[in-house]
N, CA, C and O atoms as CSV, one atom per row, in Angstrom:
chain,resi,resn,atom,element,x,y,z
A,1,UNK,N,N,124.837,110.887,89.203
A,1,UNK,CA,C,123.578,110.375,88.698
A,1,UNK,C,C,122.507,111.443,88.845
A,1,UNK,O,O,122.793,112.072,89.864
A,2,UNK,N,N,121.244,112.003,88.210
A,2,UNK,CA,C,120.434,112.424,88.172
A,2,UNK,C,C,119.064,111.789,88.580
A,2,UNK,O,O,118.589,110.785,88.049
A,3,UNK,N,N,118.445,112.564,89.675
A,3,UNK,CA,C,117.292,111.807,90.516
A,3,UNK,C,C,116.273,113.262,90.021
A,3,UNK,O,O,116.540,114.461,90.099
A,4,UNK,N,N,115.153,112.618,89.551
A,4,UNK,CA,C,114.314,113.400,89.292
A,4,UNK,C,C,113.057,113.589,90.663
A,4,UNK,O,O,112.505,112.639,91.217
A,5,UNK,N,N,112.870,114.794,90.925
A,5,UNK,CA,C,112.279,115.312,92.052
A,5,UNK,C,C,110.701,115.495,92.063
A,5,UNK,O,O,110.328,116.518,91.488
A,6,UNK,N,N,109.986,114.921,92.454
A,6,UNK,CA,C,108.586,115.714,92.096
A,6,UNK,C,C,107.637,115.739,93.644
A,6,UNK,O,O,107.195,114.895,94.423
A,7,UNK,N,N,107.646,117.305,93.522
A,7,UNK,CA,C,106.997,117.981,94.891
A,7,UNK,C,C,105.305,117.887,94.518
A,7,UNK,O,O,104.928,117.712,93.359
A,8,UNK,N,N,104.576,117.996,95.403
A,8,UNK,CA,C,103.315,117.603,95.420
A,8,UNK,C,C,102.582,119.016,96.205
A,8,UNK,O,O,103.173,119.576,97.128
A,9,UNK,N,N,101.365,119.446,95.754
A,9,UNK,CA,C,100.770,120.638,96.517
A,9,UNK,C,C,101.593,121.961,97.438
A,9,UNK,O,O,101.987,122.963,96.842
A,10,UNK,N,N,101.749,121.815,98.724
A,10,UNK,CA,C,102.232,122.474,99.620
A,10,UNK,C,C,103.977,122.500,99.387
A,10,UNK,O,O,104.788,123.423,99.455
A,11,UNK,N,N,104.063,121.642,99.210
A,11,UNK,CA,C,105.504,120.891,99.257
A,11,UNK,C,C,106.332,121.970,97.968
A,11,UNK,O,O,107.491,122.386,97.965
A,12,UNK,N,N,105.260,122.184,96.987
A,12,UNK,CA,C,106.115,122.267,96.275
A,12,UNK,C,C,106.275,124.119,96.095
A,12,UNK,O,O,106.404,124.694,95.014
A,13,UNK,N,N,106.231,124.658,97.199
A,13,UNK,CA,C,106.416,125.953,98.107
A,13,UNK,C,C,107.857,125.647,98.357
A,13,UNK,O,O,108.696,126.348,97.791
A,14,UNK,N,N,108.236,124.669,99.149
A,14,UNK,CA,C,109.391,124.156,99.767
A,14,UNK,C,C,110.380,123.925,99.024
A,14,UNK,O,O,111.379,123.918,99.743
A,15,UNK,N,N,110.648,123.728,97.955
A,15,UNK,CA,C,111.303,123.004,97.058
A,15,UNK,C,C,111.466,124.258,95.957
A,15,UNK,O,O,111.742,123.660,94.917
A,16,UNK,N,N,111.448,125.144,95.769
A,16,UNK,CA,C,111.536,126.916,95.173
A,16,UNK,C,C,110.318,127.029,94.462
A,16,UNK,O,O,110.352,127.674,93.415
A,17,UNK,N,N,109.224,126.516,94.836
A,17,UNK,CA,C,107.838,126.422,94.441
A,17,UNK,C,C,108.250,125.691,92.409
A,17,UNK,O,O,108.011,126.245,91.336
A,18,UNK,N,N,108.778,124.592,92.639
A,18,UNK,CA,C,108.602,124.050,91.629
A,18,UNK,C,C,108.223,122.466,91.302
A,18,UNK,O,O,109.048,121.574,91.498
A,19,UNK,N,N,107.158,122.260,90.887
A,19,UNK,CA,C,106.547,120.657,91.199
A,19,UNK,C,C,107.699,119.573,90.927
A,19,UNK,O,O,108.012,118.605,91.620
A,20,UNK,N,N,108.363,120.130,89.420
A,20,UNK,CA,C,109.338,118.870,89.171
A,20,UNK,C,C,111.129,119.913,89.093
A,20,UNK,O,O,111.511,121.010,88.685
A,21,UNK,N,N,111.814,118.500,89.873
A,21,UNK,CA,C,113.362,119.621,89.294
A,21,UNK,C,C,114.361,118.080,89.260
A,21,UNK,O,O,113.801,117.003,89.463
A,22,UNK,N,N,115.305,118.129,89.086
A,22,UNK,CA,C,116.367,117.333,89.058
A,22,UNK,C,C,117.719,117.785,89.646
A,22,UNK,O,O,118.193,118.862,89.282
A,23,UNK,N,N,118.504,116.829,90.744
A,23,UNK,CA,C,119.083,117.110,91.384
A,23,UNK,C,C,120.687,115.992,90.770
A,23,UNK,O,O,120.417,114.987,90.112
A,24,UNK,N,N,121.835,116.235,90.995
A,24,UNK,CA,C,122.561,115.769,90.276
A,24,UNK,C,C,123.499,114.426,91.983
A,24,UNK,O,O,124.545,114.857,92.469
A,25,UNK,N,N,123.214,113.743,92.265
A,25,UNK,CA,C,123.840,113.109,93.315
A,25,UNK,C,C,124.898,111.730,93.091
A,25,UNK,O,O,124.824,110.814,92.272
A,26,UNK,N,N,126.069,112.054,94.367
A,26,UNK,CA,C,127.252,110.437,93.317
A,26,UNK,C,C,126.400,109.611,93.941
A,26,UNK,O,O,125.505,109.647,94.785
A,27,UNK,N,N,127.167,108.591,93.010
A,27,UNK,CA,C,126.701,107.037,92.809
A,27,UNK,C,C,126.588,106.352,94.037
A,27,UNK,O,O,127.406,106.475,94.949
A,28,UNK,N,N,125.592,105.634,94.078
A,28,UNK,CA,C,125.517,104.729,95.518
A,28,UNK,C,C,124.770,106.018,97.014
A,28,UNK,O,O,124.713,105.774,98.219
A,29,UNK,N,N,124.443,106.955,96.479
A,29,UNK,CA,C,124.048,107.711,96.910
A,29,UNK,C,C,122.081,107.580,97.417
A,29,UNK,O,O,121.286,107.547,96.478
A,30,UNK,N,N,121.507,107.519,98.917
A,30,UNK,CA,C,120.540,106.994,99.479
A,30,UNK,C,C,119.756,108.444,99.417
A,30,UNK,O,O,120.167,109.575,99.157
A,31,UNK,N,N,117.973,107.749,99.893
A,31,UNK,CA,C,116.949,108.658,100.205
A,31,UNK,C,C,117.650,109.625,101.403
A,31,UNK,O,O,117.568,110.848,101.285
A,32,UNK,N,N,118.124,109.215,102.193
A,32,UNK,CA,C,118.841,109.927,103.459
A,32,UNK,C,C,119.895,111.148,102.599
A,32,UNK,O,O,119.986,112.314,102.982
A,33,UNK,N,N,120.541,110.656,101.539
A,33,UNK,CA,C,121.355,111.783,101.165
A,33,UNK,C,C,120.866,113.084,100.182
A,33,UNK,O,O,121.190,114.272,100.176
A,34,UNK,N,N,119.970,112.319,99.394
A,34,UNK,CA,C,118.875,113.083,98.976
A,34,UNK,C,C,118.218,114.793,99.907
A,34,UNK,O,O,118.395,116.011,99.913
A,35,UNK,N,N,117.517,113.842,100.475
A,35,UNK,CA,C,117.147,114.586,101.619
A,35,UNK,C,C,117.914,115.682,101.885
A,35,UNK,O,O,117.571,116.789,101.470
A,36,UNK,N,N,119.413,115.435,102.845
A,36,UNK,CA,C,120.299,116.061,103.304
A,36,UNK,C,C,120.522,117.175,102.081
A,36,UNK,O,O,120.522,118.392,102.265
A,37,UNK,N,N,120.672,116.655,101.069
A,37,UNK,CA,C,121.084,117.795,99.557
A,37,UNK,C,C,119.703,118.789,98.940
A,37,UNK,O,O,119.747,119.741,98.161
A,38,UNK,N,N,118.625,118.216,99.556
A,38,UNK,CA,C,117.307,119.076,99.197
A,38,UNK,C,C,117.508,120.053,100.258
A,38,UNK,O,O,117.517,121.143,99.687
A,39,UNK,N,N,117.692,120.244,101.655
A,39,UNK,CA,C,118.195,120.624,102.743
A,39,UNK,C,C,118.577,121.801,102.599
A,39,UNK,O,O,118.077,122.926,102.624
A,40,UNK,N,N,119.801,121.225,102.405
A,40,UNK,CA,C,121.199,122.217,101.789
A,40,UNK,C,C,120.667,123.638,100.322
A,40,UNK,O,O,120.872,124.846,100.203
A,41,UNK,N,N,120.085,122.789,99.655
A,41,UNK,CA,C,119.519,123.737,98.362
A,41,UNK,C,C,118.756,124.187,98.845
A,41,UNK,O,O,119.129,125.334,99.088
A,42,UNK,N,N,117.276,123.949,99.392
A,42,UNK,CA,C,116.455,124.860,100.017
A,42,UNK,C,C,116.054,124.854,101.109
A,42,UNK,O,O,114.886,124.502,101.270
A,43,UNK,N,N,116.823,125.220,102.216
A,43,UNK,CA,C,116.643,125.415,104.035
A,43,UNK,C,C,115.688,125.072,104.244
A,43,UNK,O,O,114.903,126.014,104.358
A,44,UNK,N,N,115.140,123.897,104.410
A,44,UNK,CA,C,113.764,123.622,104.167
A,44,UNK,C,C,113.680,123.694,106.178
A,44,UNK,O,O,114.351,123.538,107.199
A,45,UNK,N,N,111.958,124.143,105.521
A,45,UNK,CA,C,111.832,124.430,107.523
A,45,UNK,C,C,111.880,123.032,108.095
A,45,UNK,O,O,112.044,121.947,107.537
A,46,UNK,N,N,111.605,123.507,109.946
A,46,UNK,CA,C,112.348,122.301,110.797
A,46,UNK,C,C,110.723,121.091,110.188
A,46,UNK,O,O,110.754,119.861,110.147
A,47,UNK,N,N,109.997,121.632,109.960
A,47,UNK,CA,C,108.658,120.647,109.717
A,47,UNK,C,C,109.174,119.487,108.804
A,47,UNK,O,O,108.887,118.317,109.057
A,48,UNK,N,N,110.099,119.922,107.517
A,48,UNK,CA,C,110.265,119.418,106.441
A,48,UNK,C,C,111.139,118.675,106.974
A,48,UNK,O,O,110.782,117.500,106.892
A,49,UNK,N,N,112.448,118.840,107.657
A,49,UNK,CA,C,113.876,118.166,107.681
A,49,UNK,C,C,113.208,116.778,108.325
A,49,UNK,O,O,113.431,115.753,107.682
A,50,UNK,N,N,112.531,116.674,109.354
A,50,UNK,CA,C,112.504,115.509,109.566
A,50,UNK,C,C,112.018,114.206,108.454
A,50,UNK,O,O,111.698,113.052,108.740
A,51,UNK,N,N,112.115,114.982,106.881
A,51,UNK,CA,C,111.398,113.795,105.786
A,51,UNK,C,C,112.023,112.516,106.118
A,51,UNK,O,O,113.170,112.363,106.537
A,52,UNK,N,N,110.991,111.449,105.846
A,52,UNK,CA,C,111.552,110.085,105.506
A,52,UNK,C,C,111.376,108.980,107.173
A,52,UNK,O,O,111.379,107.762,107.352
A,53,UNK,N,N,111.241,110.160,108.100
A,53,UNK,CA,C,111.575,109.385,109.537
A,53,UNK,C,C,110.140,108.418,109.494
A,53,UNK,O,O,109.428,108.065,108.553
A,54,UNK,N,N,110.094,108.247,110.519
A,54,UNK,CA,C,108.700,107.649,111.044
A,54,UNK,C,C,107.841,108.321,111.565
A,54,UNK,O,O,106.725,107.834,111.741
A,55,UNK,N,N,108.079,109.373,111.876
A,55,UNK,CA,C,107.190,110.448,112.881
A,55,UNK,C,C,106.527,111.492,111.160
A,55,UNK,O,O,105.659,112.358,111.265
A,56,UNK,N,N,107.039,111.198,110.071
A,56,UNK,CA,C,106.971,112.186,109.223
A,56,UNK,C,C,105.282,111.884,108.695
A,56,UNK,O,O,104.778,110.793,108.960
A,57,UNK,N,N,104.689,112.679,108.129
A,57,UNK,CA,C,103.093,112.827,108.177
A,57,UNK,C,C,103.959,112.709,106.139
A,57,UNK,O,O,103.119,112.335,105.320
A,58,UNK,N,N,104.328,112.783,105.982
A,58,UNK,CA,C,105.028,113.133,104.672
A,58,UNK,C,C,105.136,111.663,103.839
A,58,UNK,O,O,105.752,110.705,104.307
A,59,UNK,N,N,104.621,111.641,102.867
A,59,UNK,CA,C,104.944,110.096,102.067
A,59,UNK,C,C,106.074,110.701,100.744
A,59,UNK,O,O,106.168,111.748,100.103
A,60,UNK,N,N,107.008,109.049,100.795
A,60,UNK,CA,C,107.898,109.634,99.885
A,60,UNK,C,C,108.362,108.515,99.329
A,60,UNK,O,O,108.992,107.607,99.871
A,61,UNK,N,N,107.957,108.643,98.024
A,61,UNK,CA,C,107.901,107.360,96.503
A,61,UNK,C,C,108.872,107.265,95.879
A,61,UNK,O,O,109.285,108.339,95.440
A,62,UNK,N,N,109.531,106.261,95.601
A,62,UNK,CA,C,110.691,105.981,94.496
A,62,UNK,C,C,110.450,105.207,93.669
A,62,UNK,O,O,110.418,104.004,93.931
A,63,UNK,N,N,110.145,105.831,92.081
A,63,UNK,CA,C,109.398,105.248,91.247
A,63,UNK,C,C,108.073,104.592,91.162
A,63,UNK,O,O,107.670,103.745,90.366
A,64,UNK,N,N,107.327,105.328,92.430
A,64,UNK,CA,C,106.043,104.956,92.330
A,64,UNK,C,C,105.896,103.396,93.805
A,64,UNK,O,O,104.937,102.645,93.980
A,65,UNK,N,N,107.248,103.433,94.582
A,65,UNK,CA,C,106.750,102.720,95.666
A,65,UNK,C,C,107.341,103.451,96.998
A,65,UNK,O,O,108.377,104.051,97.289
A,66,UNK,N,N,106.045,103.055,97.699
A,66,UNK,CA,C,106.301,104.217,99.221
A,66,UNK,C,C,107.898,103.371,99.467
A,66,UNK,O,O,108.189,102.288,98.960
A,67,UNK,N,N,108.719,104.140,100.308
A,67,UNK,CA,C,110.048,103.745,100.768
A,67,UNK,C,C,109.669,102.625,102.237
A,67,UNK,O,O,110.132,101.497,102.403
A,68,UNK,N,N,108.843,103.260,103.025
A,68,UNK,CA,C,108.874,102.345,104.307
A,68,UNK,C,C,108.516,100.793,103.743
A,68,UNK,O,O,108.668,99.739,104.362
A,69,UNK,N,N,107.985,100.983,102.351
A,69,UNK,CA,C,108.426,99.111,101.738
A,69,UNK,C,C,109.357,98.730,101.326
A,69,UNK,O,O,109.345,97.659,100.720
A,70,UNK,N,N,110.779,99.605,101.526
A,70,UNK,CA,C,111.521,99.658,100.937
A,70,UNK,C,C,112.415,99.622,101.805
A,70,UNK,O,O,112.171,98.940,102.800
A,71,UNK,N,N,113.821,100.379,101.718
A,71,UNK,CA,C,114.301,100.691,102.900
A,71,UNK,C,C,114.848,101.209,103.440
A,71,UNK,O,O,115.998,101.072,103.859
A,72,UNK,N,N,113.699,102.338,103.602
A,72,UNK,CA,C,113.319,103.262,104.145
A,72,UNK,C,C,113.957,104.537,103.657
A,72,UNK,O,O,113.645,105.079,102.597
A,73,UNK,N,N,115.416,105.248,104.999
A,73,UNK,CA,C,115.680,106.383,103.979
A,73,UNK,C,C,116.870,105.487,103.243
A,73,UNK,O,O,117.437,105.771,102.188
A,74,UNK,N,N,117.031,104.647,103.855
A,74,UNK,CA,C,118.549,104.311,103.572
A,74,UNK,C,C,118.286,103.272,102.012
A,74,UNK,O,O,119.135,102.537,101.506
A,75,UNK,N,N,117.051,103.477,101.577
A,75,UNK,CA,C,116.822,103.114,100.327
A,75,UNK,C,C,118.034,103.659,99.210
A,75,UNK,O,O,118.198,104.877,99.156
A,76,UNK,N,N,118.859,102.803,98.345
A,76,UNK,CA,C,119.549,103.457,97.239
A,76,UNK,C,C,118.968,104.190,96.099
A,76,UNK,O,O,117.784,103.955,95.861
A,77,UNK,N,N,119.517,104.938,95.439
A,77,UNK,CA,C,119.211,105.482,94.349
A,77,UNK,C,C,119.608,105.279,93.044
A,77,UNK,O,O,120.836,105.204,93.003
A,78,UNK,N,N,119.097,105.160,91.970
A,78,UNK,CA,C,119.779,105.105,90.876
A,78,UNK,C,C,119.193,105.852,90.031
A,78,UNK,O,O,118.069,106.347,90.120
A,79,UNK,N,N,120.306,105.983,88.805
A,79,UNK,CA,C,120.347,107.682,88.003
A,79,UNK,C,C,119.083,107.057,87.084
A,79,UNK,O,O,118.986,106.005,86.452
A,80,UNK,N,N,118.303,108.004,87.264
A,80,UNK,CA,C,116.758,108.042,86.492
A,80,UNK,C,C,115.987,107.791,87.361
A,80,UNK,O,O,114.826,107.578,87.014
A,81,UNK,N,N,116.374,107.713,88.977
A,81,UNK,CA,C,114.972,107.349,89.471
A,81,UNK,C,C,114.164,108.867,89.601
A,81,UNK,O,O,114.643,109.979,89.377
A,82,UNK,N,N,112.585,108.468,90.102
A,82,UNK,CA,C,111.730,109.564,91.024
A,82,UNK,C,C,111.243,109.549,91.629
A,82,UNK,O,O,110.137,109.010,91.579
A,83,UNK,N,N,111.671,110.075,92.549
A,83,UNK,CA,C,111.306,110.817,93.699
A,83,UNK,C,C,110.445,111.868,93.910
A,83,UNK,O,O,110.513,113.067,93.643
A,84,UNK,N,N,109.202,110.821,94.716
A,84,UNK,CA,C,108.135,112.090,94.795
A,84,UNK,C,C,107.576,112.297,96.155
A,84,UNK,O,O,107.060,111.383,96.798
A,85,UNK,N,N,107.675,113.377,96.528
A,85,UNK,CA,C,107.268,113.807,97.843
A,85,UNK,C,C,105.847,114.071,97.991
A,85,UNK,O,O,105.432,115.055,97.379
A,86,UNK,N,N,105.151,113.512,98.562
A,86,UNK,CA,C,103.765,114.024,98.843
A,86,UNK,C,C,103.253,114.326,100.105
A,86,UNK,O,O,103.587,113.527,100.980
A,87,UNK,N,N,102.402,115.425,100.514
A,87,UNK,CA,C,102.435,115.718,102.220
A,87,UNK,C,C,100.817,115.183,102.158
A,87,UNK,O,O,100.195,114.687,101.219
A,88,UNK,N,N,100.382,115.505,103.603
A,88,UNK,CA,C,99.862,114.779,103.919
A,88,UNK,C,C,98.232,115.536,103.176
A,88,UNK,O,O,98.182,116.754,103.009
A,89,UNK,N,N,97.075,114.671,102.818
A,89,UNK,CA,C,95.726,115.318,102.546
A,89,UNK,C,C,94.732,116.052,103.588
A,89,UNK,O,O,94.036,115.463,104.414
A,90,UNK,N,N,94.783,117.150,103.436
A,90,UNK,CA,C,93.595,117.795,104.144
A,90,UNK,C,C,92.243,118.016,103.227
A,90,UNK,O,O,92.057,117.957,102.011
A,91,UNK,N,N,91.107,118.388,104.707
A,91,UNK,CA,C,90.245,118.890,103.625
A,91,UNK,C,C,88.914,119.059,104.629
A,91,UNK,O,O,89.183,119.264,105.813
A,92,UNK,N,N,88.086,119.020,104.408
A,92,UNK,CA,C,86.450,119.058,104.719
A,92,UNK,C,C,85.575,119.710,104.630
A,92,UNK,O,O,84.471,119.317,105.008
């Protein structure tokens, strides 16, 4: 199935500095495996690996709803969803 990726500001440094990409994952395949396969493609630093936990400063949308309403990493996937990573807002 194909999960479409979309990195947000900083993030998308992490990800081979590209906002949107598509990743090809089998069926029945979760946010947790996701993750693990973004990982794997780009060594993402130790800041990043912890995505999805509870401690993560990091919000992360599937089709436009945060996952912790969801559930969580162990949320499923299906081919056409997106996935969008957004870190956290700074500023002042």
């Amino acid at each position: 199935m194909k999960i479409t990726i979309k990195a947000f500001a900083t993030l998308r440094d992490a990800f081979g500095g590209r906002g949107f990409l598509t990743i090809e994952l089998p069926e029945g395949s979760s946010i947790e495996d996701l993750i693990r396969e973004l990982q794997n493609l780009f060594k993402l630093e130790a800041e990043l690996v912890d995505l999805g936990k509870s401690a993560s400063n990091i919000k992360i949308l599937v089709n436009g709803r945060e996952i912790r309403y969801l559930e969580g990493v162990k949320t499923k996937l299906k081919d056409g969803d997106v996935v969008a990573f957004i870190p956290p807002v700074g500023g002042g």
